[in-house]
DRENGUKE-713009 format. One line per 2 residues: number of its first residue (from 0); their letters; for each residue x, y, z of C-alpha. Coordinates in steps of 0.05 Angstrom, whole numbers, plus 32768, in hexadecimal, padded with zeros to 4 digits. Each point is the difference from the previous one (the first is absolute). Layout:
REM residues N
NUM	A	X Y Z ~ ...
This chain:
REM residues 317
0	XX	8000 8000 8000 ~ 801D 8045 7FEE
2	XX	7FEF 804E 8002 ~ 7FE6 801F 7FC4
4	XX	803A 8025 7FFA ~ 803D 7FDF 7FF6
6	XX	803D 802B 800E ~ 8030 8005 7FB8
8	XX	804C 8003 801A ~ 801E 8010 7FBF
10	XX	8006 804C 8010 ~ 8028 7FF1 803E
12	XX	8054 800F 7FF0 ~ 7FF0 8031 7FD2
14	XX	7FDD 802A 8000 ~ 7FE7 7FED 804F
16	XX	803C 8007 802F ~ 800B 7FC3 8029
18	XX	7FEB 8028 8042 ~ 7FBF 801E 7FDC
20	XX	7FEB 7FBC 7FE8 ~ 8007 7FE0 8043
22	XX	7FD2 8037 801A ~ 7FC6 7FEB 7FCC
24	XX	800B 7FB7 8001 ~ 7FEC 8003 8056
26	XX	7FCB 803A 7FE9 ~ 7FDF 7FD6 7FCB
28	XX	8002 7FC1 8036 ~ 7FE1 8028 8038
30	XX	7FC9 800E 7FCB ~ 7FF1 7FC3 7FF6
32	XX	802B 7FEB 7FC3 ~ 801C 7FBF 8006
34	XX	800D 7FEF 7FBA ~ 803F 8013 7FE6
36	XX	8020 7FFF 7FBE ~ 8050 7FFB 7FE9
38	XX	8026 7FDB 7FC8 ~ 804E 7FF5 7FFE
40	XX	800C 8030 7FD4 ~ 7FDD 8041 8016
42	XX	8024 803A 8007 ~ 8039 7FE7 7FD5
44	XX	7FCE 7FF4 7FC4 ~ 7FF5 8042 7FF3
46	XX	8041 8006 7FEC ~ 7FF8 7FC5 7FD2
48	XX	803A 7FD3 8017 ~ 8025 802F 8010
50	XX	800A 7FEA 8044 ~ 7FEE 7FBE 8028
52	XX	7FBF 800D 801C ~ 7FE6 7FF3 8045
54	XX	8005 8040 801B ~ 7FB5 7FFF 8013
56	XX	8001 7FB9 8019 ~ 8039 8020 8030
58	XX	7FD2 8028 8017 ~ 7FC4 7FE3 800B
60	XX	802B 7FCE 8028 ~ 801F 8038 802A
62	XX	7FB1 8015 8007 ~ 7FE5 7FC9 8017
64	XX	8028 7FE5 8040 ~ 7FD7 7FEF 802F
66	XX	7FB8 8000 7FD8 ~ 8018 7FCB 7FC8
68	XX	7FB9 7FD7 8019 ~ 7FD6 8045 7FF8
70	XX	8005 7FF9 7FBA ~ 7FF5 7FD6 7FB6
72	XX	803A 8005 7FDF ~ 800D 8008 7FB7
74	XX	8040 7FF4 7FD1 ~ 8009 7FED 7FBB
76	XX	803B 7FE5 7FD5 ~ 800C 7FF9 7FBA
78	XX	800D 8050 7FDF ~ 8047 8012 7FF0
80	XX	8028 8003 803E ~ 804E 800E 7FDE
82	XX	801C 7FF1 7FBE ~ 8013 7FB0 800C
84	XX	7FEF 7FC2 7FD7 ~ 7FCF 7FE9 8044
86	XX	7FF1 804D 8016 ~ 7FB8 7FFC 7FED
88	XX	7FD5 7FD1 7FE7 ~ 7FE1 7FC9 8023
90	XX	802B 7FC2 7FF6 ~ 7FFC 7FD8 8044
92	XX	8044 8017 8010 ~ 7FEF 8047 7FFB
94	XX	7FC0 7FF6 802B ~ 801E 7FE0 8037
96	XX	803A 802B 8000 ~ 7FD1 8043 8006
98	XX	7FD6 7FE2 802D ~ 803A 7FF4 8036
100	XX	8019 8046 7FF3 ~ 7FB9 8023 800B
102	XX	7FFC 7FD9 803E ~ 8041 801A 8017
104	XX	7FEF 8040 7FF3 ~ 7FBD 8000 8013
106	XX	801B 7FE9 804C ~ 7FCA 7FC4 7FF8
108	XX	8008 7FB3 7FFB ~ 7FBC 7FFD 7FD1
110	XX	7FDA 802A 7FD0 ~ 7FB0 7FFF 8002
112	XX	7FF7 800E 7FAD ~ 8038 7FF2 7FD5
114	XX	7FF2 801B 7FB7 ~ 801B 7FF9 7FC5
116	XX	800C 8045 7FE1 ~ 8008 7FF4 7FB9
118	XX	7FEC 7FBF 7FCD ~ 8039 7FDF 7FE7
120	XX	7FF8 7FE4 7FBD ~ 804E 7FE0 7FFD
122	XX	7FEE 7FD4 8043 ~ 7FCA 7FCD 7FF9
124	XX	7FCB 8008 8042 ~ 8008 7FB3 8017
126	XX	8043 8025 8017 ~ 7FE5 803A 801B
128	XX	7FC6 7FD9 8028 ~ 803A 7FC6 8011
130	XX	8022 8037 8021 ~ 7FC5 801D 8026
132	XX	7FF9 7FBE 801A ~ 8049 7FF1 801E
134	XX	7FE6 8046 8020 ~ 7FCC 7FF0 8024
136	XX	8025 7FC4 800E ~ 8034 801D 8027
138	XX	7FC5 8033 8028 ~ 801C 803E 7FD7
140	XX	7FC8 8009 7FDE ~ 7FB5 7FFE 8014
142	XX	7FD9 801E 7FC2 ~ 8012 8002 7FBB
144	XX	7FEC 8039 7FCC ~ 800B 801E 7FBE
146	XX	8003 804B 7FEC ~ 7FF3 8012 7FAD
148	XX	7FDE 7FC4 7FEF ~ 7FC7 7FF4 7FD5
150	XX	7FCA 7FD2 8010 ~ 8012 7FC8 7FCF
152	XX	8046 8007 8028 ~ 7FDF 7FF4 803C
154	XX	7FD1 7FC6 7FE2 ~ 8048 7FE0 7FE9
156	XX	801A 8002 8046 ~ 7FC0 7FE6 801A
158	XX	7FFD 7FC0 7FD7 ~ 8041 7FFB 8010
160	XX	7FFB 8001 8047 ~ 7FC6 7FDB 8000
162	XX	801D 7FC7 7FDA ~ 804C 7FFB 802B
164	XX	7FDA 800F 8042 ~ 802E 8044 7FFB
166	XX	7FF5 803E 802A ~ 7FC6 8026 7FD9
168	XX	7FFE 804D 7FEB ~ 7FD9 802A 803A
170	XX	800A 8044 7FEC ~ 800E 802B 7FBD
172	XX	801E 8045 8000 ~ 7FEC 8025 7FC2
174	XX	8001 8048 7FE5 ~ 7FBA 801A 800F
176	XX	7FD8 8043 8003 ~ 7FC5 801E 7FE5
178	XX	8027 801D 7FCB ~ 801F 7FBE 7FF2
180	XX	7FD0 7FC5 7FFC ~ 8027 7FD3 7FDD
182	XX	7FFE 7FC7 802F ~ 7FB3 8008 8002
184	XX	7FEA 7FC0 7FDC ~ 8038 7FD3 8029
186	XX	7FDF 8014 8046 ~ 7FC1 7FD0 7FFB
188	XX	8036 7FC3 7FF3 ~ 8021 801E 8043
190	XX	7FBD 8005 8022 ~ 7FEB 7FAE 7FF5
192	XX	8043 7FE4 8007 ~ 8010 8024 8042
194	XX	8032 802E 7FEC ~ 800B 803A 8025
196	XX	800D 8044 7FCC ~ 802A 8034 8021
198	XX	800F 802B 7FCF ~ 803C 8039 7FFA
200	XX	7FF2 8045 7FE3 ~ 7FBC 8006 801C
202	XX	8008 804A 7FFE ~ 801D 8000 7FB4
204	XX	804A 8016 8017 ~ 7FE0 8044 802F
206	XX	7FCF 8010 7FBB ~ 7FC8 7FED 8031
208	XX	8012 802E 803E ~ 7FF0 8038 7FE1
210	XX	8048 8024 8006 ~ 8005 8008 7FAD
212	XX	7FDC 8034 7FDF ~ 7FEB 8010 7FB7
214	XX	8035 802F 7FE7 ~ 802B 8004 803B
216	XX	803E 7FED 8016 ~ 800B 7FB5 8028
218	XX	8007 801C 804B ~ 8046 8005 8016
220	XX	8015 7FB8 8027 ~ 7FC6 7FDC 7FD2
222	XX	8013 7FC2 7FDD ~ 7FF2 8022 7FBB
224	XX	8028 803C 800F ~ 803A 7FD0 8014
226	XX	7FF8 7FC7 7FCD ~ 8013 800C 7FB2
228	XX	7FDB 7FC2 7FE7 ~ 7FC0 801F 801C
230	XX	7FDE 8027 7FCD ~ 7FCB 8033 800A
232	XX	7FBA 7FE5 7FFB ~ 7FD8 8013 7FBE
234	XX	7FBF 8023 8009 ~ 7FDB 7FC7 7FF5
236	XX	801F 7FDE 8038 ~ 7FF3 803D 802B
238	XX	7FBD 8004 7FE1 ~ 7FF5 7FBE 802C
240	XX	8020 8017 8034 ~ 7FDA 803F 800F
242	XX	7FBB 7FE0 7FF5 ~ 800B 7FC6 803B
244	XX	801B 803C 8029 ~ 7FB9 8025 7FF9
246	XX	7FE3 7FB3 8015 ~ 8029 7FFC 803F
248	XX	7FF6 8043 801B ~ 7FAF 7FE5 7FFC
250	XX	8010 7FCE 802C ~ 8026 802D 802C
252	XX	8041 7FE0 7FF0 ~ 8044 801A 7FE7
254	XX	801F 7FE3 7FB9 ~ 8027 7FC7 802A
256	XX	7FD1 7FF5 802E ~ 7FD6 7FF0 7FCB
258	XX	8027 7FE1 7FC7 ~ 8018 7FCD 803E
260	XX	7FB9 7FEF 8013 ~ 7FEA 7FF9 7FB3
262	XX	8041 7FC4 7FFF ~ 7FE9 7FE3 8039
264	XX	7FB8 7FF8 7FE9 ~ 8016 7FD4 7FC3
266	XX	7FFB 7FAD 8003 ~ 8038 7FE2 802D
268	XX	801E 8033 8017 ~ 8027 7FF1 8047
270	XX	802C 803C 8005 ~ 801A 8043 7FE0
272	XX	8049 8002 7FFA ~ 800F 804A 800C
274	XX	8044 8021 7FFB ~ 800A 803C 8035
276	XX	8035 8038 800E ~ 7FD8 801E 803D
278	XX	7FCF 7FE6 8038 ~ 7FD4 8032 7FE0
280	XX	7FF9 7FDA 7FC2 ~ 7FFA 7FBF 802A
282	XX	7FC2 801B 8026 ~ 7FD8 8016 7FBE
284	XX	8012 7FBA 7FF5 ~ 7FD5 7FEA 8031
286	XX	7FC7 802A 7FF9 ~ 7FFC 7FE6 7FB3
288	XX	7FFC 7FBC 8020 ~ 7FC4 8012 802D
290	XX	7FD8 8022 7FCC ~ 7FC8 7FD2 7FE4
292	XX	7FE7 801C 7FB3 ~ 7FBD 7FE3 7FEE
294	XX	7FED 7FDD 7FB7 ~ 7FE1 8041 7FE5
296	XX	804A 8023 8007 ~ 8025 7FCC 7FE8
298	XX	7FCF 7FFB 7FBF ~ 800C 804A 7FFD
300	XX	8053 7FF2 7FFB ~ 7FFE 7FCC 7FCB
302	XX	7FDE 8033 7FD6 ~ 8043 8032 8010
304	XX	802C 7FC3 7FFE ~ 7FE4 7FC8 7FE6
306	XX	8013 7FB5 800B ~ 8020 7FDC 7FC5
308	XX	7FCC 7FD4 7FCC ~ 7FEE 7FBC 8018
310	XX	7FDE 7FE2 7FCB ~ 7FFF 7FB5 8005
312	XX	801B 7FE7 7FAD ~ 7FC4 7FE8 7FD6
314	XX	8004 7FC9 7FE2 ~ 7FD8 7FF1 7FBA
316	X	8004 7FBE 7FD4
């Protein structure tokens, strides 16, 4: 059983000081938080293997002394990690190998949900469930998940667990907003098979907090203002934007508040994986989570957003 909100670590290093993200890691738990989620190469991924990783795992682990039991705990392996031959990927060598240093890191002898961040088309997934296996073998592993999957991945590994009595997929990590439905069709599969969706980017990279304007300049500190590869939105996009703004301050709600709640209202969702740089932004967090919307407002989004098609194929002699 988890929060609603699940706290996203990936800030922490950079641009979250060590001290500062021990500060909202104890804030977010005395909120009631007690999903959190890392990988082994946050922080250092931003820089694209430019260094090794782990620097949020460090911290988390530094965080958490003492309250390790308070919380679900969330890694992943499997996205570039350096520039070696077994440096990403998810060979059982490489999974095994991450898996010891995350624990080491994270100051922990087990991880609760251990996802695999990436498919891996060069390693065949008898391997990557094999490995999974020897995991929870050894009591390293409780939970095993997947992050930027498709369904029909997740009906592979399935069938596959099904028919090796291997540990089976719990929980998917996808990109997911109202301004990116993508994953739309795939949450029904989620929903009967048992899979838990937590998705990343619930608030579209900040486009959903309401900080970016039409015509003006990406706040100072903003991920836009400090990112190259982000591009300013095209009106269209804002277009979108600026109509589920008028919808949320109907319900009384701010842009986060209610883009959040929206997420949370869709099929099997467990949790909101939300990326912070303040306790501010983790308390708006938690209001989003507590807002209800009812099927009259969420009819009235898909107009301003609407869901992808999902016509079933005909099929004619």
């Amino acid at each position: 059983m988890v929060s609603p909100i699940c706290l996203g670590t990936m800030t922490f290093g950079s641009p979250v000081g060590k001290e500062d993200a021990i500060r909202i890691v104890h804030g977010a738990m005395d909120l009631g938080i007690n999903f959190i989620d890392t990988a082994n190469v946050y922080e250092g991924y931003s820089r694209f293997m430019g260094s090794s990783g782990g620097v949020s795992e460090d911290i988390l682990g530094a965080a958490l002394k003492g309250r390790r039991e308070e919380v679900v705990l969330a890694t992943k392996c499997g996205a570039p990690n350096g520039k070696g031959t077994h440096d990403m990927g998810l060979t059982a060598k490489t999974i095994l190998r991450e898996l010891d240093a995350s624990l080491t890191r994270l100051g922990t002898d087990y991880i609760d949900l251990y996802h695999v961040h990436w498919p891996d088309a060069q390693t065949p997934l008898e391997t990557v469930l094999s490995a999974m296996e020897t995991a929870y073998r050894q009591g390293k592993v409780r939970a095993f998940g997947v992050s930027n999957h498709f369904a029909w991945q997740l009906c592979e590994l399935l069938w596959l667990a099904d028919k090796r009595n291997w540990p089976k997929v719990v929980a998917s990590q996808i990109p997911f907003s109202l301004l990116r439905r993508d994953y739309q069709n795939d949450l029904e599969f989620c929903r009967k098979h048992d899979i838990g969706v937590t998705p990343w980017q619930a608030l579209q990279g900040g486009l959903l907090t309401g900080k970016y304007r039409r015509g003006a300049e990406a706040p100072a500190g903003s991920r836009m203002a400090d990112s190259s590869w982000l591009a300013e939105p095209e009106d269209a996009v804002f277009d979108k934007i600026e109509a589920t703004e008028e919808l949320a301050k109907e319900q009384g709600l701010s842009l986060t508040q209610y883009a959040l709640a929206w997420a949370l209202s869709q099929p099997a969702m467990s949790s909101l994986i939300v990326g912070v740089k303040s306790m501010t932004q983790v308390e708006e967090a938690v209001k989003g989570a507590e807002a209800v919307l009812s099927g009259e407002v969420l009819d009235r989004q898909d107009a301003i957003t609407p869901p992808p098609p999902n016509n079933p194929p005909v099929f004619t002699r």
